[in-house]
N, CA and C of each residue as an Amber inpcrd file, in Angstrom:
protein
   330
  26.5910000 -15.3310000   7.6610000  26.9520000 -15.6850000   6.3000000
  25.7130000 -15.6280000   5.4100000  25.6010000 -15.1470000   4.0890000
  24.8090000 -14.8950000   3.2180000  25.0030000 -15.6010000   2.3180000
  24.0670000 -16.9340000   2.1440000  24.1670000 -17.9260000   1.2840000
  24.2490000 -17.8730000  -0.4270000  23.3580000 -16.7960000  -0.0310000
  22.5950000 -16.0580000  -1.9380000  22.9640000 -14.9720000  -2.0340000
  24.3080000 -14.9380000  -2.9410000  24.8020000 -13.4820000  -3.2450000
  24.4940000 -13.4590000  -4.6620000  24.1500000 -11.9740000  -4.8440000
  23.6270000 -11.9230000  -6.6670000  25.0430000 -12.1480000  -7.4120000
  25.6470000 -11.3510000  -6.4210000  27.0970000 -11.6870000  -7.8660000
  27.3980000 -13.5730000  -8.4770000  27.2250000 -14.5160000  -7.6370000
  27.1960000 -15.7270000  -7.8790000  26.3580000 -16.3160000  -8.9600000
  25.3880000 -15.3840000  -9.4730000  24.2520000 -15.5670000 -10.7480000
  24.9640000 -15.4010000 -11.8960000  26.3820000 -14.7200000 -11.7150000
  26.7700000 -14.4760000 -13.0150000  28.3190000 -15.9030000 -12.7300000
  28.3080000 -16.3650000 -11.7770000  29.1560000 -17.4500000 -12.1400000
  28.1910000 -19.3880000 -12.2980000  27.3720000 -18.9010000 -12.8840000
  26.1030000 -20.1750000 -13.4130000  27.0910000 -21.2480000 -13.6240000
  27.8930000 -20.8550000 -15.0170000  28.4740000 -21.6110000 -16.0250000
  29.1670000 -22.2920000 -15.1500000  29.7130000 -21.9580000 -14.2620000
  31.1780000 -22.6820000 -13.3400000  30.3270000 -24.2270000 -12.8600000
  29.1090000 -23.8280000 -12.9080000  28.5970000 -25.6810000 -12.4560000
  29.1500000 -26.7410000 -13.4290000  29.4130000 -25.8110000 -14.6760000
  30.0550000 -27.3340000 -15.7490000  31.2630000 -27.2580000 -15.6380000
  32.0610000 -27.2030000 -15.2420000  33.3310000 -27.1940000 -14.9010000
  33.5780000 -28.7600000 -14.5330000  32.9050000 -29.4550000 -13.8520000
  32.9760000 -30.9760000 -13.9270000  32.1700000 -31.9640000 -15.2160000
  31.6570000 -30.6960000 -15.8340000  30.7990000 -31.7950000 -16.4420000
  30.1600000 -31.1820000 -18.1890000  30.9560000 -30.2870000 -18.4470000
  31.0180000 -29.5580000 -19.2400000  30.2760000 -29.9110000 -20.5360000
  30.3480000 -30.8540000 -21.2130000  29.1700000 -31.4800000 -22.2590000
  28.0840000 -31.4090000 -21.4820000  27.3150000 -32.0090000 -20.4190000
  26.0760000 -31.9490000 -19.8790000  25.7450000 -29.9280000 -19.5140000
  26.3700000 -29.3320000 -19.3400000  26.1960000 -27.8260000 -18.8930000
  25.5790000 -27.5350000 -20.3410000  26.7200000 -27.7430000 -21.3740000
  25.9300000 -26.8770000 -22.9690000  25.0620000 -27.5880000 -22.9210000
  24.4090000 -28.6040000 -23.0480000  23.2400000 -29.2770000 -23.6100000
  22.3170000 -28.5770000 -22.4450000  22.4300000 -28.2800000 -21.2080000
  21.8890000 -27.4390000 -21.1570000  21.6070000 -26.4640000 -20.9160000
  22.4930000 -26.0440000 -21.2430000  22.0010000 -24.1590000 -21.2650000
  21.9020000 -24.2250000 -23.1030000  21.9070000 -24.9780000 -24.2080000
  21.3950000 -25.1310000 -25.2160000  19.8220000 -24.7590000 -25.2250000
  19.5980000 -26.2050000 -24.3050000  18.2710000 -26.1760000 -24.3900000
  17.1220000 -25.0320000 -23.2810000  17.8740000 -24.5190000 -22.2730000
  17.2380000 -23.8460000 -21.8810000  17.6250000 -22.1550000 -22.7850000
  18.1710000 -22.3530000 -23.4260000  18.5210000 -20.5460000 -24.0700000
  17.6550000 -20.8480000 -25.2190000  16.7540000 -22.0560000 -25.5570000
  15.9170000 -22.3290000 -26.4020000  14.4370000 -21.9420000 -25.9070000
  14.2870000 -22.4910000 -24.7820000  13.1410000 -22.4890000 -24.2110000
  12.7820000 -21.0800000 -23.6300000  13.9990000 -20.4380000 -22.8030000
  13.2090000 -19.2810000 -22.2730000  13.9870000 -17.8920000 -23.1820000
  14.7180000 -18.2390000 -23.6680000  15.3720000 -16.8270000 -24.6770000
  14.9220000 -16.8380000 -26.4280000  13.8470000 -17.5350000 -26.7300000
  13.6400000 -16.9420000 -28.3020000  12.2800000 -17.4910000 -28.2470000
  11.5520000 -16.1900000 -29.4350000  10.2380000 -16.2620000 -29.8230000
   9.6990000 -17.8280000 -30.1970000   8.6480000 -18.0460000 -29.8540000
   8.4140000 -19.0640000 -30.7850000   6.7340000 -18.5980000 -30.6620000
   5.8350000 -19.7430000 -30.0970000   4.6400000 -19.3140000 -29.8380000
   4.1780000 -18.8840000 -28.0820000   5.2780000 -18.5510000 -28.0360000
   5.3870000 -17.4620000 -26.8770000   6.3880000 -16.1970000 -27.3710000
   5.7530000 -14.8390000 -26.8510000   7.0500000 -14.4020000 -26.6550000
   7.8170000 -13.9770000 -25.8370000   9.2990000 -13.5490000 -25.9340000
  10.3370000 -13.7500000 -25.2290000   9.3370000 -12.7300000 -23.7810000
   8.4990000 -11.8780000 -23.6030000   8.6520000 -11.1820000 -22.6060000
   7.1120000 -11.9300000 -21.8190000   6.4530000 -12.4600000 -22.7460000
   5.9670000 -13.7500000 -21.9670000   6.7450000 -15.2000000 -21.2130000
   7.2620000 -15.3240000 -21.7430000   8.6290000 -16.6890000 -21.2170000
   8.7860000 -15.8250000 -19.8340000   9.5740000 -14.8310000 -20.0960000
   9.8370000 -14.0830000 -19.0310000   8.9400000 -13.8810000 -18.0560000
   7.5360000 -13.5530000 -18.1820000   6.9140000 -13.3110000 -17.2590000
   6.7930000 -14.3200000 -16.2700000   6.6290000 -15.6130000 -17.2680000
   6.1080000 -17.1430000 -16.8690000   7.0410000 -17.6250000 -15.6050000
   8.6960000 -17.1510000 -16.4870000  10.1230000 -17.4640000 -15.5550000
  10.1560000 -16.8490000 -14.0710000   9.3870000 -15.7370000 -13.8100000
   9.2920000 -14.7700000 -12.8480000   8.5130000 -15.7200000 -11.8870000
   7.4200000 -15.7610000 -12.2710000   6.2780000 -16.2560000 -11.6120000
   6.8500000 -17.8940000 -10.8900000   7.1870000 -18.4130000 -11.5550000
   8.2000000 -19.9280000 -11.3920000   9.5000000 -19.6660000 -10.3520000
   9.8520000 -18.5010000 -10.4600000  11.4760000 -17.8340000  -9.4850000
  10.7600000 -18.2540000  -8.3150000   9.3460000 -17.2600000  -8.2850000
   8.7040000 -16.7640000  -6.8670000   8.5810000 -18.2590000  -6.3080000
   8.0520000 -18.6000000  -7.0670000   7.1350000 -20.2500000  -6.6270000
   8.3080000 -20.9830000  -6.0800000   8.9550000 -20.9090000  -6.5190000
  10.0600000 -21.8270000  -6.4070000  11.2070000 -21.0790000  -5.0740000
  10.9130000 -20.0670000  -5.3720000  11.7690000 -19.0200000  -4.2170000
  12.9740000 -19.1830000  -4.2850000  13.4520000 -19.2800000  -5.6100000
  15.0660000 -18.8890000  -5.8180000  15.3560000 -17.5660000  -6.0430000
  16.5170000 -17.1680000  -5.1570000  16.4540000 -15.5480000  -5.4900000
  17.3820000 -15.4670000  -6.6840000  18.4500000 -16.1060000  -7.4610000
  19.0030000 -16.1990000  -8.2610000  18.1150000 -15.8730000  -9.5130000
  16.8020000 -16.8600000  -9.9130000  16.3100000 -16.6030000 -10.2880000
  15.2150000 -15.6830000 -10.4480000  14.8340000 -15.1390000  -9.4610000
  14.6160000 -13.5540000  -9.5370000  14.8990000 -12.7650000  -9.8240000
  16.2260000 -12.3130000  -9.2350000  17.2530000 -11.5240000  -9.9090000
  16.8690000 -11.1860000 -11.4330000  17.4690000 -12.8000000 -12.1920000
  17.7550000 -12.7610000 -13.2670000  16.2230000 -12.5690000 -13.8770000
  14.8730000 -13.2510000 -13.6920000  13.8560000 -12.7480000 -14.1570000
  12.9680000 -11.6890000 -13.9600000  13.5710000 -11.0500000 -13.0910000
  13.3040000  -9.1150000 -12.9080000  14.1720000  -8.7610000 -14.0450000
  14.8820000  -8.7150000 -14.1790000  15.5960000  -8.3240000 -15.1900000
  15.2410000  -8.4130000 -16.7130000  15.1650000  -9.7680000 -17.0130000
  14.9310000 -10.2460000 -18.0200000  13.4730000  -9.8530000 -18.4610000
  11.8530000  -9.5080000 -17.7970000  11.4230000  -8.8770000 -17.6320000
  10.8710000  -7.4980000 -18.1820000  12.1100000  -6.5850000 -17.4000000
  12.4100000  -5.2030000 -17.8690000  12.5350000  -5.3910000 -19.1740000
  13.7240000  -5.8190000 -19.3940000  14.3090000  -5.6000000 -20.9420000
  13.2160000  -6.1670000 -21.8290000  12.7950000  -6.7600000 -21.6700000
  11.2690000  -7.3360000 -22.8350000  10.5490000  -6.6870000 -22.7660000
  10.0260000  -5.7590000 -21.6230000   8.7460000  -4.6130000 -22.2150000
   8.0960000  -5.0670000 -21.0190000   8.2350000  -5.7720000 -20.1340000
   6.8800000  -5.9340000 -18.7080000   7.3400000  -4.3310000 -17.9130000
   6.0720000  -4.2610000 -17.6110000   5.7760000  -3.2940000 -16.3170000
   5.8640000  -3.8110000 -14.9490000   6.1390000  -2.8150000 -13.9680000
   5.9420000  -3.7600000 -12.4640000   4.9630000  -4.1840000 -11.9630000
   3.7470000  -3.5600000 -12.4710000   1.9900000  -4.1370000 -12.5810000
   2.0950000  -5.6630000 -13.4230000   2.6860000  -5.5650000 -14.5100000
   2.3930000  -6.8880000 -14.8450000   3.6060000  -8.2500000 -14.0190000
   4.6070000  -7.3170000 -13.9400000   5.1810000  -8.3710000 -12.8800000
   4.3870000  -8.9940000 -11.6260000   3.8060000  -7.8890000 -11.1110000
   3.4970000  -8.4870000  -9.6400000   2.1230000  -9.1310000  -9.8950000
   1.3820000  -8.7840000 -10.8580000   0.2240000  -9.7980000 -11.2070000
   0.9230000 -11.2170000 -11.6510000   1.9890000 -11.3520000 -12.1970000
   2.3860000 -12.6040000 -12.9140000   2.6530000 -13.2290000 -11.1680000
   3.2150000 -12.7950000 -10.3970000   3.6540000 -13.6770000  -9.3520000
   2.3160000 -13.7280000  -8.4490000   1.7290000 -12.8450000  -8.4560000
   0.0690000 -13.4030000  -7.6670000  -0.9770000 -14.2750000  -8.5910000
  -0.6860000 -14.6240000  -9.9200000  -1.0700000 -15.4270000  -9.9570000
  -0.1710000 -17.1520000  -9.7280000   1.2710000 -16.8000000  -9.3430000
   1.8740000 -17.9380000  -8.8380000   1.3270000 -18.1940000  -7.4370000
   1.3470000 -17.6080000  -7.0500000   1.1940000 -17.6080000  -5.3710000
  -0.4670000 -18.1580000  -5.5300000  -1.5930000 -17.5700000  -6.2810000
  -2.6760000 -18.3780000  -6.5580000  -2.6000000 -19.5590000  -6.7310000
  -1.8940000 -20.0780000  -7.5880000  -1.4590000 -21.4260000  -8.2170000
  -1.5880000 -22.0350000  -7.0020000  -0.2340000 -21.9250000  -6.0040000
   0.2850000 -22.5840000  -5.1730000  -0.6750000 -22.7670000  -3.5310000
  -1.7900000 -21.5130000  -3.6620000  -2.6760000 -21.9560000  -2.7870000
  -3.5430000 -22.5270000  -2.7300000  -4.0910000 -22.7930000  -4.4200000
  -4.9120000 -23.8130000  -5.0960000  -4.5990000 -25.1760000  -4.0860000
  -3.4540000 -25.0560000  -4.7340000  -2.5480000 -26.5600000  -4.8440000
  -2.6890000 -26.9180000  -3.6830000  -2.1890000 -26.1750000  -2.6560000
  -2.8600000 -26.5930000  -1.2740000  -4.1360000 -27.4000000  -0.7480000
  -4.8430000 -26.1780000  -1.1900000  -6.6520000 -26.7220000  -0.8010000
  -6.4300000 -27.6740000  -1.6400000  -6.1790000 -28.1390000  -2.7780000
  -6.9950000 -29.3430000  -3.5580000  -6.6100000 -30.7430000  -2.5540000
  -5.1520000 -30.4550000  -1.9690000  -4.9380000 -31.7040000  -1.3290000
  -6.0600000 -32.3790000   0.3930000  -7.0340000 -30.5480000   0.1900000
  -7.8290000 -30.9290000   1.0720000  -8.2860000 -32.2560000   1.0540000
  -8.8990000 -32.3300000  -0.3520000  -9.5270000 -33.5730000  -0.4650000
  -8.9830000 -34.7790000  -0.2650000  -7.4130000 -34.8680000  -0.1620000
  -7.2390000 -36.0620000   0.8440000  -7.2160000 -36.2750000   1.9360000
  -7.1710000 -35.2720000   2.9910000  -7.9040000 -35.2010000   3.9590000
  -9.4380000 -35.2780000   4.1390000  -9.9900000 -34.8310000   3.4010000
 -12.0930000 -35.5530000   3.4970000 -11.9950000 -36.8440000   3.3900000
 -10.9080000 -37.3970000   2.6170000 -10.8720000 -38.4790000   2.0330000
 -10.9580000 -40.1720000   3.0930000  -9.9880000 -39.5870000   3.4790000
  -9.4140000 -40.1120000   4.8370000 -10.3410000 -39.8330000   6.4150000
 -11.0340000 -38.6170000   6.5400000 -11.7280000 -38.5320000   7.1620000
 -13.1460000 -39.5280000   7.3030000 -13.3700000 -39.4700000   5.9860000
 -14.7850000 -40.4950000   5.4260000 -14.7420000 -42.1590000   5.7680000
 -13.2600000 -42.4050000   5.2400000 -12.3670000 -43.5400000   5.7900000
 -12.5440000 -43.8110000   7.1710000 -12.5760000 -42.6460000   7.9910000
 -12.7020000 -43.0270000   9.7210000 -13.6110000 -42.2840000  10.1860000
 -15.0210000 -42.1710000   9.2500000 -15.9710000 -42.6240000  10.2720000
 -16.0970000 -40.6340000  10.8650000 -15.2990000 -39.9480000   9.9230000
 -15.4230000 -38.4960000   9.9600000 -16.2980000 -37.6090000   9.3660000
């Protein structure tokens, strides 16, 4: 069984089906945040959204931010730099927690 089918990206909306005021408010606020210029633009949002899919490793959202992407003007060079610098991010993030391990080490005498 295949948990993550792309066709299921285009049935989003069906999550408000129980709850339908909370769904618009947000997909309000997210068709605010990642679909119009402000002091980003839309094919920056996009890039940002890509990089966040990876990190996050939703393929739904991949899908949809490969896509979204394209249509704004990114290249596949700037795609795959946007997600190596996620994957940077996230190995940062790693090592920094080294330091609670020295931390703790120092604690016992390590």
């Amino acid at each position: 069984m295949n948990y993550y089918e792309s066709k299921d990206l285009g049935r989003f909306a069906d999550i408000g089906k129980f709850g339908s005021n909370l769904m618009k408010k947000f997909f309000d606020y997210y068709n605010e945040a990642t679909g119009t210029e402000g002091a980003l633009t839309k094919r920056e949002k996009a890039l940002i959204g890509l990089a966040v899919a990876h990190s996050k490793q939703c393929p739904y959202c991949i899908d949809a931010y490969t896509t979204q992407c394209l249509e704004n003007g990114s290249n596949p060079e700037q795609m795959t730099e946007a997600i190596h610098v996620a994957a940077a991010l996230e190995a940062g993030m790693t090592l920094i927690h080294g330091v609670q391990m020295h931390n703790t080490l120092a604690r016992n005498g390590g």
